[in-house]
Every structure is written in structure tokens, then in C-alpha cells.
C-alpha positions in Angstrom: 101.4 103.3 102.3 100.1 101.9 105.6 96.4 102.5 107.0 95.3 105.7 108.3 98.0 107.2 111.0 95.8 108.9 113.1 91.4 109.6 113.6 91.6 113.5 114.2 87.8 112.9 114.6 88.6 110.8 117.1 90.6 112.7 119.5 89.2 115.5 121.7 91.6 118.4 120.1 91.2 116.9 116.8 87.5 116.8 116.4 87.2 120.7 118.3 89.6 121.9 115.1 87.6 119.9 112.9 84.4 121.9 114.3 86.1 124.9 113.8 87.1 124.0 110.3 84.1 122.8 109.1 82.2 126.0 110.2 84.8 128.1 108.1 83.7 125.4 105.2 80.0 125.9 105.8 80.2 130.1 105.4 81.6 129.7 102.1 79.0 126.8 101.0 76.8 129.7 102.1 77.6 132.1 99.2 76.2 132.5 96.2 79.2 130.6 94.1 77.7 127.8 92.0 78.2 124.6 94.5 79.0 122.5 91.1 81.9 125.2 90.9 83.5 125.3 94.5 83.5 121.6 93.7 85.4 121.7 90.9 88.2 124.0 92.2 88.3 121.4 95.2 89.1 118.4 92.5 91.3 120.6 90.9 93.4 121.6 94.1 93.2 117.9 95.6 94.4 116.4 92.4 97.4 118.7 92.5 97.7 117.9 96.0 97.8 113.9 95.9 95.0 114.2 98.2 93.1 111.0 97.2 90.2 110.8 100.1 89.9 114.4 98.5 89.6 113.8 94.8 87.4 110.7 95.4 84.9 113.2 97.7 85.0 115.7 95.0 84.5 113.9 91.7 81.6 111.6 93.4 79.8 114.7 94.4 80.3 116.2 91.1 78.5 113.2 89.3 76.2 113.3 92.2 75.5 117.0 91.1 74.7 115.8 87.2 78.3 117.2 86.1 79.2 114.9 83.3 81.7 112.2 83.3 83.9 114.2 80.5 84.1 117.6 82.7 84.7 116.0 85.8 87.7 113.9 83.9 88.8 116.7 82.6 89.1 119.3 85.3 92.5 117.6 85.4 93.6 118.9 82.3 90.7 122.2 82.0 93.8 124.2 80.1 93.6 121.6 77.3 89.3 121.5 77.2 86.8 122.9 75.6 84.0 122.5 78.1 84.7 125.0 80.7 83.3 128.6 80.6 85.5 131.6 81.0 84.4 132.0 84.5 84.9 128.1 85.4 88.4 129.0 83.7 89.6 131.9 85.3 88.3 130.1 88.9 90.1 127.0 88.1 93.7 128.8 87.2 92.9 130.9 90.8 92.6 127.4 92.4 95.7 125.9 90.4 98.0 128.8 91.1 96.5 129.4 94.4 97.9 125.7 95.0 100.7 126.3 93.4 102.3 128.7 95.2 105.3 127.3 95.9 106.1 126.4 92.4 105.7 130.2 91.3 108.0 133.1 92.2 104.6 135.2 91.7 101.6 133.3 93.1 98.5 133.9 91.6 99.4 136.0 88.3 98.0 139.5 87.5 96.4 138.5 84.7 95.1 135.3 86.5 93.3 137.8 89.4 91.6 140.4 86.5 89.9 137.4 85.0 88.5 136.2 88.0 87.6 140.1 89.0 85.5 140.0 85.0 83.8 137.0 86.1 83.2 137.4 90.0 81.9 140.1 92.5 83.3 140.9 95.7 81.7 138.3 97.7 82.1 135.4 95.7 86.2 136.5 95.1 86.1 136.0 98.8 84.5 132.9 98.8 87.3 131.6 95.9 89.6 133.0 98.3 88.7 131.0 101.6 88.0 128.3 99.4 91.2 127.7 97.9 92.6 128.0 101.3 90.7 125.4 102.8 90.8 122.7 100.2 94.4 122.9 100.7 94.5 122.9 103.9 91.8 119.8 104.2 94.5 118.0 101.5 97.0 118.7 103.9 95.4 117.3 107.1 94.1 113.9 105.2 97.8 113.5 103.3 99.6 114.0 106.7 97.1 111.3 108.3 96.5 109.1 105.2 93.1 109.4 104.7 92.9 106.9 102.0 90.3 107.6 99.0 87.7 105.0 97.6 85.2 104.9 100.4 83.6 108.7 100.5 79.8 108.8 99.4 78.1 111.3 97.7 76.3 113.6 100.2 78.8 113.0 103.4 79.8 116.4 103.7 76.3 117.5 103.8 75.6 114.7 105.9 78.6 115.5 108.3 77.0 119.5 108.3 74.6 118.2 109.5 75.4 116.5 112.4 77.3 118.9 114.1 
């Protein structure tokens, strides 16, 4: 793969979006969802995704955070761990079949949505909602450009908040 195709930052459409975007990304920050969760599901989805500018931004601020080196490395395989509670569980598979939609006939399952309806109240279900949403959506945008991973520090999104 070449060097990144395009700076959407850098063009005037492209960085109006990105306002846009990041303001959608900001309300859910806002709620009252663990932030060591929402970044979780966001490894989760940008692993799935290829997204590498993604899982770099996510796993760094996870250590950042204090999450241990084992959850964060295995996030990847959660299904197959024993250090996830049943809410981190039932938010990841909403993330992974959330992702996955077009690998399943039925999207997010019906047994998928009642454990995240146990573990959740209304507010934070629609900040798993939007969330999953965006992380793809962000995936998308950085895959399509080549946002390469490696060079994300802990703390840029907050920085980048910040800023605008």
C-alpha cells in the first residue's frame, strides 16, 4: 500500500464533515458509558474492519486508560476470554455483529439485543448504538484514504476535541 491518498483534514469540505463528525463523536463521549468500554468496542469494530490508524488509536488509549495488556490483546478474541464481564460481553457482540452486518442474514441477533437491554439503560443503548455507527464509519473514511497506523498518541482525540 502507498502513502495516504488523500488529507480530508486538509481540504475545506473534508475538514467541515470532519467537524460535523467529530461533534456526533463528542455527544456519545458525553454519556455515561464507561470511556474504557466505548474504547473497547472501537478496537473491536476497527480490528474487524482492517482499520489500522484505528486499532493503533484504540489499543494505545486503552493502555493509556490502565486496561491491561492481556484484555486489550484479547478484545480480539473476547468470545474465547475470561476477562470480560457480562456487560463488556454483550457490548462487544453488539459492536461485532453491528459490524458485521453484512456477513449476517439477521444483523444484530435477538438474543445479542436482550443482553445488552440486561446490562444497559436507554441512554447508554443509544450511545452503543451511535457508537457502533461511527467507529465504522471512521474505519471507513481512514481505509478508503489509507490512514496508516503506528503514529497515533495516547490523548489525540481528546486533544483534537479540543481544538475545535
Amino acid at each position: 500500500m502507498s502513502d495516504l491518498r488523500f488529507d480530508l483534514t486538509a481540504n475545506e469540505l473534508g475538514a467541515k464533515l470532519g467537524k460535523r463528525f467529530q461533534s456526533v463523536s463528542m455527544a456519545i463521549m458525553g454519556s455515561t458509558l464507561p470511556k474504557p468500554l466505548m474504547e473497547m468496542l472501537e478496537l473491536r469494530a476497527s480490528q474487524i474492519n482492517g482499520c489500522g490508524y484505528c486499532v493503533d488509536a484504540h489499543a494505545k488509549e486503552l493502555a493509556a486508560a490502565g486496561e491491561s495488556a492481556t484484555r486489550i490483546n484479547l478484545v480480539a478474541a473476547w468470545r474465547e476470554a475470561s476477562v470480560f464481564t457480562g456487560a463488556e460481553r454483550a457490548a462487544l457482540a453488539l459492536a461485532e455483529e453491528g459490524t458485521r452486518l453484512a456477513d449476517a442474514h439477521t444483523g444484530v441477533s435477538d438474543e445479542t439485543w436482550a443482553e445488552v437491554r440486561e446490562h444497559f439503560d436507554d441512554d447508554q443503548i443509544a450511545a452503543l448504538v451511535y457508537l457502533v455507527a461511527m467507529i465504522n464509519a471512521a474505519n471507513r473514511l481512514l481505509v478508503i484514504v489509507r490512514q496508516k497506523g503506528g503514529s497515533y498518541q495516547a490523548g489525540g482525540f481528546a486533544a483534537m476535541a479540543n481544538t475545535r
